[in-house]
C-alpha positions in Angstrom: 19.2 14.1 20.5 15.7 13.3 20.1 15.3 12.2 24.1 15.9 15.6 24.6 12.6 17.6 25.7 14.3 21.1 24.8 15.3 19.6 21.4 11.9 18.4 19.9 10.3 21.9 21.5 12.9 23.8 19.7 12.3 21.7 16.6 8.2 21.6 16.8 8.2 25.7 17.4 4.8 24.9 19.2 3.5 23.1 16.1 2.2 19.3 16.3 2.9 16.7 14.0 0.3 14.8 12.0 2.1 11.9 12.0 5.2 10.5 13.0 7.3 8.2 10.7 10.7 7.2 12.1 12.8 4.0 11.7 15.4 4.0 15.0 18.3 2.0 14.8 17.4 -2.1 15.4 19.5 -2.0 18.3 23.0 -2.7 18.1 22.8 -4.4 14.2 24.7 -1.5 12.9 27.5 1.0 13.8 26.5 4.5 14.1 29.1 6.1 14.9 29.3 5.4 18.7 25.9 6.8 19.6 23.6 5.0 22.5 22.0 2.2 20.7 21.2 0.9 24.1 17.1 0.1 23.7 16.2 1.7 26.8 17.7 5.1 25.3 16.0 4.7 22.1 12.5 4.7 23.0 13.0 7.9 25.2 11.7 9.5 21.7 8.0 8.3 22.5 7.5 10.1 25.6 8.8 13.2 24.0 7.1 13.2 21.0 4.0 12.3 22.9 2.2 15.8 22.6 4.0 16.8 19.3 2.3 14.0 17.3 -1.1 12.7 17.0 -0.1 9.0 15.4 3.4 7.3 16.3 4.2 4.9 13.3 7.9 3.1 14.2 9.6 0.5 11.7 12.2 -1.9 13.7 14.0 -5.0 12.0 14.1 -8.4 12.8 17.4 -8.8 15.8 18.6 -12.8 16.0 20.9 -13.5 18.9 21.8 -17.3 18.7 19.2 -17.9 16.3 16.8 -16.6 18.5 14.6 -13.5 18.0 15.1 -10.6 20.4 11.3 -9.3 21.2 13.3 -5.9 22.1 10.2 -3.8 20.2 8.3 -4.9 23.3 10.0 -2.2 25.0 8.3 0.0 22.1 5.2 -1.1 23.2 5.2 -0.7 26.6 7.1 2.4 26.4 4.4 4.2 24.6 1.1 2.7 26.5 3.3 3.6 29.6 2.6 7.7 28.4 -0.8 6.5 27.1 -0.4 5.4 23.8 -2.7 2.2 22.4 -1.0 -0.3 19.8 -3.5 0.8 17.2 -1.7 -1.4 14.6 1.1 -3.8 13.7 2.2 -4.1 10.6 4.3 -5.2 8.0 6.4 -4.5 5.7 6.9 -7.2 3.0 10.6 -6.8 1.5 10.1 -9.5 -1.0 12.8 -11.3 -0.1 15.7 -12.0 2.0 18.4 -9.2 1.4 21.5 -10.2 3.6 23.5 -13.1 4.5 22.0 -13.1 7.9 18.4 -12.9 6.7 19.2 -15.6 4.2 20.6 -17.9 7.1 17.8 -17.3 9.4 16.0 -20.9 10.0 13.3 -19.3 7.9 14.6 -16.5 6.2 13.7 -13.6 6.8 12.0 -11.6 4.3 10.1 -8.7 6.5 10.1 -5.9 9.2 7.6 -4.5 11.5 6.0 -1.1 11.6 4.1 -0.3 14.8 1.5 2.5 15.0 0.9 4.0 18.3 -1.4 6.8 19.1 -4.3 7.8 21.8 -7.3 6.8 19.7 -8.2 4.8 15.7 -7.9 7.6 12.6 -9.4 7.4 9.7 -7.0 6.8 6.8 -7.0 8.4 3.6 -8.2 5.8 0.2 -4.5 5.4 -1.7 -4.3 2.6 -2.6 -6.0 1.6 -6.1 -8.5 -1.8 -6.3 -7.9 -4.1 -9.1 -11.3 -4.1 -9.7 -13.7 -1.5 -8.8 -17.4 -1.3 -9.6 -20.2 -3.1 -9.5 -20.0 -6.5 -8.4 -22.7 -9.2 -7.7 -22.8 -12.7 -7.1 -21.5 -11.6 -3.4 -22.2 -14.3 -0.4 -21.9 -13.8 3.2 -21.1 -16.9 5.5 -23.8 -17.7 8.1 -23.4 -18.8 11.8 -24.1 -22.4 10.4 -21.5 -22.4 7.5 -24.0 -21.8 4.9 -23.3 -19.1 2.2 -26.4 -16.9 1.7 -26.8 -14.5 -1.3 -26.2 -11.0 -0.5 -26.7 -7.1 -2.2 -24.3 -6.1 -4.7 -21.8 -3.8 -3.7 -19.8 -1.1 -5.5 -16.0 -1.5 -4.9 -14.6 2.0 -4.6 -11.4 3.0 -7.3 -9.3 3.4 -4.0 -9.6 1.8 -0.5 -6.8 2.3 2.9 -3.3 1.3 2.9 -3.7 -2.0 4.7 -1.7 -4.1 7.7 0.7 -5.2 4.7 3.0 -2.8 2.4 5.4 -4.6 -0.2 8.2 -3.0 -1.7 12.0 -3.8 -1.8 14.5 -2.0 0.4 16.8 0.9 -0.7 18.7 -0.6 -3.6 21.9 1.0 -4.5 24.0 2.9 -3.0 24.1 4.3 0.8 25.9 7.7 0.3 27.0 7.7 3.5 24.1 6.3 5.9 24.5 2.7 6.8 20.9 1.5 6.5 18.8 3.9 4.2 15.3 2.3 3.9 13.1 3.2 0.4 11.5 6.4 0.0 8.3 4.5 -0.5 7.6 2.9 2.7 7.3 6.5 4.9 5.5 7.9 1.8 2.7 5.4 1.7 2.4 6.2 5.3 2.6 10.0 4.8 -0.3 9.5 2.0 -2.4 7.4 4.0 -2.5 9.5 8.0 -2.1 13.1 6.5 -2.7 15.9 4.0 -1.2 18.2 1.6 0.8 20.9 4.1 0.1 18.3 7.1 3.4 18.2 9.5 5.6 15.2 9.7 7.8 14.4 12.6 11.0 12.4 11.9 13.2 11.6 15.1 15.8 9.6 13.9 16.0 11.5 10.5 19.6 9.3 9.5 20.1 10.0 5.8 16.6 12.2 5.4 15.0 10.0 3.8 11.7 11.1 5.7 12.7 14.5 3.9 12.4 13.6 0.5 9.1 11.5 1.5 7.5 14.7 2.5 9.1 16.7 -0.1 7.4 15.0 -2.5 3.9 14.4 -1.2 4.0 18.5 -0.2 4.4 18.0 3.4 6.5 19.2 6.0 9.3 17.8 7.7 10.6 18.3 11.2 13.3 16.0 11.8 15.9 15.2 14.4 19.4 14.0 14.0 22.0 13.6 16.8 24.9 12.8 13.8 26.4 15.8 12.0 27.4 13.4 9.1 23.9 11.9 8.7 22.6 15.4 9.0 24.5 16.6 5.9 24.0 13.6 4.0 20.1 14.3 4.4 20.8 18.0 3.3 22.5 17.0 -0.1 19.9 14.3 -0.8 16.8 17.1 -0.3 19.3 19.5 -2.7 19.9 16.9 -4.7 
């Protein structure tokens, strides 16, 4: 149980995480096994994790209840500013497209998720992610108060620059093996890549079919993960042999 102080101490051995990357269940969208999806027991994780982790990032779904969106990662956010935590970043994660019958059937349908980054003050990311065009460019124009453009210096565009507000990739495609709700291996990697280093420590509360694990496994970082379900847990364990 990752609510559970003694847990995450026992799990941490007096270590702190560079980063945590967890995606908790969207509320009650999916059955896991009769566990507490209740919201209110969910973000219990934050204040726990509060001094094993430096950055909190957190991917929720999109919840419709009579066609109407349930805000319920407001809780999130006030959960973590309530230990002390700023909102240092909302972002998304562009799936492409709608990938279910009830994203499909959504007045506009639904073709993203959120990932919110919490954590006591900014950090500076790493440069993954590779420009287009790097090098010298010219011809460069900055706006002015009155909405004229005004020549400016050339400026050298770096081979690499942060992970922005925006990742795109496709969800998990194929099969489950025995998780419910497996989300791509990319997603926490371009995370992992962009907050940490080689050897760093990751934190993984809601660890569900590990796929956290094999994120960290193969950027050379280390995992700590939580999972209150003996299935999920040996799911995870054949997917990091496998």
């Amino acid at each position: 149980d990752c609510t559970d102080k003694a847990v995450v101490e026992r799990v941490m051995g007096g270590e702190k995480a560079e980063l945590l990357f967890t995606s908790p269940p969207y509320m009650d969208a999916r059955d896991y096994g009769g566990n507490d999806l209740e919201v209110e027991k969910l973000i219990e994780f934050i204040p726990v994790f509060r001094d094993y982790s430096e950055i909190q990032a957190v991917n929720l779904g999109i919840v419709r209840r009579d066609n109407e969106i349930v805000q319920y990662w407001d809780m999130y956010i006030a959960k973590a500013k309530e230990v002390g935590l700023k909102l240092l970043s909302w972002n998304v994660w562009d799936r492409q497209q709608p990938w279910s019958m009830a994203q499909n059937t959504a007045m506009f349908p639904i073709e993203h998720e959120w990932v919110f980054v919490f954590g006591s003050s900014k950090k500076q990311l790493n440069l993954t992610v590779e420009n287009k065009t790097p090098g010298i460019r010219t011809n460069i124009t900055n706006r002015q108060k009155n909405g004229t453009l005004e020549k400016a210096e050339s400026k050298e565009v770096r081979t690499h620059r942060p992970l922005g507000t925006i990742f795109r990739s496709p969800p998990h495609i194929g099969a489950n093996i025995g998780h419910p709700a497996m989300f791509p291996v990319v997603l926490p990697e371009a995370y992992i890549e962009a907050c940490t280093s080689i050897n760093d420590i990751i934190a993984e509360p809601f660890c569900g079919g590990g796929t956290t694990i094999i994120a960290c496994e193969q950027t050379g970082r280390k995992c700590r993960a939580v999972e209150i379900s003996p299935a999920y847990v040996a799911v995870a364990i054949q997917r990091w042999v496998d």
